[in-house]
C-alpha positions, 0 to 999 in steps of 0.5 A: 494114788496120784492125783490126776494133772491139769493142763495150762490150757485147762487151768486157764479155762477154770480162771474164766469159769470162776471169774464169769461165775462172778460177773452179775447175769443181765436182767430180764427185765428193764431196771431203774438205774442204781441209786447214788449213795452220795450226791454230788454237791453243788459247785462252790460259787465263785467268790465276788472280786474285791479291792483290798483298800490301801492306808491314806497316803500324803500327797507326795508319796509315790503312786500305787501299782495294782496286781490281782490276787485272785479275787482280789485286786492289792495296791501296793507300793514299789520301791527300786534299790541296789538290793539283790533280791526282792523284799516285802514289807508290810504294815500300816502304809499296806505293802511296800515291795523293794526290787532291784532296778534290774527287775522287770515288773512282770517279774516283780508281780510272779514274785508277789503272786507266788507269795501272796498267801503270806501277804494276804494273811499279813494284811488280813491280821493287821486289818484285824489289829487295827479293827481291835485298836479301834473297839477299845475304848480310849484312855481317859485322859484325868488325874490319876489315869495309868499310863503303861511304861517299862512294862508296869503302869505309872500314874497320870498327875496332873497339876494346876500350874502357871508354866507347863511341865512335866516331870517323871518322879520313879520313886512315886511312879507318877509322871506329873504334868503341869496343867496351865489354863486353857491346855487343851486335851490333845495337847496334854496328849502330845506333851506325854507323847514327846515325853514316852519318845523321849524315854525310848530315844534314851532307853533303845540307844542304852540297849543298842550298844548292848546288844551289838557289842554281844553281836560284834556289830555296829549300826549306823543310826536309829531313829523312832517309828510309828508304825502300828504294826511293825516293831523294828526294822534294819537296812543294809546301810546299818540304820535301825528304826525302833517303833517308839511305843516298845516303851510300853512294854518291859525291858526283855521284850524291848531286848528282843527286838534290838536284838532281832534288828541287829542280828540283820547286820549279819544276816538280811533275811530271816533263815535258820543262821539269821535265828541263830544269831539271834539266839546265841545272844537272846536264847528266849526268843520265841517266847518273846515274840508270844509275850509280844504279840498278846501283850500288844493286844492288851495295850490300851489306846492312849493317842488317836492314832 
């Protein structure tokens, strides 16, 4: 038996029939309108505008520029060179932006837009660092206080003497300071400062002609820093700035970051070829980047500054 065949007129009509059967049938009456399962939340309000606060600055140093930053407005500092691209820096000076002279400053302010997420994230933790530094209660500067060196302790001796001095004894882990009538404690305080930036003049040049004969490189000049949270940085010239306090910490962390500046002479940035050149010759690096950040939280505060 054959069954009987359907037209295409007749199978179009079937489709609207079942579609209709469907649709719901209009009320009767009228109904209250449907209940929403979800409400709408309210609109966020608009975060209040505020002025990122920039560091002190000394009386000659350049003037700030100011850029919004959505609700933020941000001082920075401009410097001009013969660089090719735009390079941001921050520490506790704030943030320091260097262009080149050919760059309009419409320019300049697109690039700092298009990065600000980073910048103010940077900002954001160094504030916090800072605001950490200042919680920890101050060293007390006594007989037999520690001192953080090389990455251990050496014990603080202080000594009645007639003629100030100061004298490291390795063998005994004592730095020994003659206390001569009269000496003041920020002047103690300075005397085991020029001593510690003594230790890191003679300890970054030895591992400076280590690394940039692994490197095949040579660098121009170092000099110390004293940046609160920037450990090294390198210019296009070959000079390399160390911060003085890496003397605290243990040698392979020292390595790390006189690695890192060198490798800059090969590459100014901070690409995968930049890291490989740090790796062929400090493999660890990214546990030594850890090991530094929560070992520089750990520090105790020995001067005010």
């Amino acid at each position: 038996m054959t069954s009987p065949k359907i037209t295409g007129s007749q199978l179009e009509l079937f489709a609207l029939d079942f579609f209709a059967a469907l649709e719901p049938t209009a009320p009767t009456a009228p109904s209250a309108p449907p209940r929403a399962l979800f409400k709408t939340p309210p609109p966020l309000p608009t975060p209040p505008r505020s002025i990122l606060p920039a560091p002190p600055r000394l009386p000659d140093a350049p003037p700030l520029r100011r850029i919004q930053l959505g609700p933020h407005a941000l001082d920075y500092e401009l410097r001009r060179s013969a660089r090719r691209s735009i390079g941001f820096m921050i520490d506790d000076d704030g943030l320091r932006v260097t262009a080149p002279r050919r760059i309009t400053l419409a320019e300049i302010d697109n690039a700092i837009r298009a990065k600000q997420r980073w910048i103010l994230t940077k900002l954001h933790e160094r504030g916090e660092r800072r605001a950490l530094r200042q919680e920890k209660p101050p060293m007390q500067w006594i007989d037999g206080a520690a001192l953080p060196y090389m990455g251990g302790n050496i014990t603080l001796r202080l000594r009645p003497a007639q003629r100030s001095h100061c004298v490291f004894e390795p063998a005994l882990g004592e730095l020994s300071i003659g206390v001569v009538a009269g000496l003041a404690e920020w002047q103690l305080q300075e005397r085991v400062r020029i001593w510690l930036r003594t230790e890191a003049t003679r300890v970054f040049t030895e591992r400076l002609a280590v690394y940039a004969a692994r490197l095949g490189v040579s660098y121009s000049s170092m000099t110390l820093s004293s940046a609160g949270t920037r450990w090294g940085s390198c210019t296009v010239d070959g000079s390399i700035r160390l911060n003085w306090r890496l003397i605290h910490f243990s040698l392979p962390l020292i390595d790390y970051v006189v690695a890192h500046e060198l490798a800059h002479l090969l590459e100014m940035n901070h690409s995968p070829r930049f890291w490989a050149k740090v790796e062929s010759v400090y493999p660890d690096y990214d546990g030594a980047k850890a090991a530094l950040r929560k070992r520089s939280q750990e520090l105790p505060v020995l001067f005010p500054d």
